[in-house]
C-alpha positions in Angstrom: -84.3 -16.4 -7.6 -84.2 -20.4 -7.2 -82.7 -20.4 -10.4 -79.9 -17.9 -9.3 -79.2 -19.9 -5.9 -78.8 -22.7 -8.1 -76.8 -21.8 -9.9 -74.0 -20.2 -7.3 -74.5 -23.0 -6.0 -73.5 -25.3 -8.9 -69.9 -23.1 -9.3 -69.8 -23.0 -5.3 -69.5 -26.9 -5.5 -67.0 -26.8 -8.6 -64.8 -24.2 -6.7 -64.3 -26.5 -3.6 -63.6 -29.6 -5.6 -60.7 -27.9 -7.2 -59.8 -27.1 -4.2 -59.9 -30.3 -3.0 -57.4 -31.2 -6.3 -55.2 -29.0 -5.5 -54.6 -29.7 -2.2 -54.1 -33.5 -3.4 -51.4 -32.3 -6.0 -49.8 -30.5 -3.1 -49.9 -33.3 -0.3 -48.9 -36.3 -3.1 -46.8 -33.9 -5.1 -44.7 -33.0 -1.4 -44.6 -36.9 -0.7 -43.5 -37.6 -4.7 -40.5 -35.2 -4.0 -39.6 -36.8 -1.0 -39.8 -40.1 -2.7 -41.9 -41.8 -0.3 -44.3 -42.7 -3.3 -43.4 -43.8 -6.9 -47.2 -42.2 -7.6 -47.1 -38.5 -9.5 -49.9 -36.4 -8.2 -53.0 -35.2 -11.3 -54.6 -32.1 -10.9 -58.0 -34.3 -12.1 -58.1 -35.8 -9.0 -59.6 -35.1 -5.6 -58.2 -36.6 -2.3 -61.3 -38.9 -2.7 -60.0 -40.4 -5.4 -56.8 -41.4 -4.6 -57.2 -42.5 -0.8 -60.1 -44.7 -2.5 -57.1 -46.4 -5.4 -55.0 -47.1 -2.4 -58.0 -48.6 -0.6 -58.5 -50.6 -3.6 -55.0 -51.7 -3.4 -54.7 -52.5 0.1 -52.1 -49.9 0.9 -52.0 -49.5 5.0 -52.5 -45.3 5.0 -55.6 -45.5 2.6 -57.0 -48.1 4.8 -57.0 -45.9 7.9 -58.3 -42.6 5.8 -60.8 -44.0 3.8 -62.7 -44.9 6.6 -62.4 -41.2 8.2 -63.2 -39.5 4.7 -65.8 -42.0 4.3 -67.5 -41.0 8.0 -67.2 -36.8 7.5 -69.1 -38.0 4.1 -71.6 -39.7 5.7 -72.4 -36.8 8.5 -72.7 -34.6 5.4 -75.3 -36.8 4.2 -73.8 -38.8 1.7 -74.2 -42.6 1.1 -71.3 -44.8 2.1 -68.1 -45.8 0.8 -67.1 -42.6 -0.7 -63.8 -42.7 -1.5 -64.3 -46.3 -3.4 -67.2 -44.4 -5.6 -65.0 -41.2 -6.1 -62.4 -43.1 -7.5 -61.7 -41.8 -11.0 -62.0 -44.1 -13.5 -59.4 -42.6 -15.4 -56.9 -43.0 -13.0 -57.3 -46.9 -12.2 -54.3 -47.7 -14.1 -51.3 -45.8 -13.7 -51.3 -42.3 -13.0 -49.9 -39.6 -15.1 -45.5 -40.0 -15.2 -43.9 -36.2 -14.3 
């Protein structure tokens, strides 16, 4: 039976990280369209991941999520600076052109 609750649990996790990626393609893929960022959203990456690159690059909306993302993290008993360590590695350079 442990091996059963494991495992739901294992494709519970997967489901709500693609969740997670597809509400970043639709939040950067709605602010792509409206051109207020030269960035094209990837269905690889979690919201996570890309408030964490803009962190990394000092841009003034990652600063103030980060922080927030990094705090519900924390609460949910995760070490801290989340964002920064879910930042895909992939996706460090530029991300994918439409």
């Amino acid at each position: 039976m442990a091996r059963l609750i494991a495992r739901v649990a294992a494709v519970a996790r997967q489901v709500l990280v693609s969740i997670d990626q597809l509400a970043q393609v639709l939040i950067v893929g709605a602010v792509f369209i409206l051109g207020l960022t030269s960035t094209c959203p990837s269905a690889d990456e979690t919201i996570s991941s890309y408030v964490g690159r803009g962190e990394l690059r000092g841009v003034w909306w990652a600063r103030i999520l980060a922080p927030a993302i990094d705090t519900l993290f924390l609460l949910l008993g995760e070490e801290p600076g989340h964002c920064r360590r879910n930042v895909e590695t992939a996706f460090l350079g530029d991300a994918p052109t439409p």
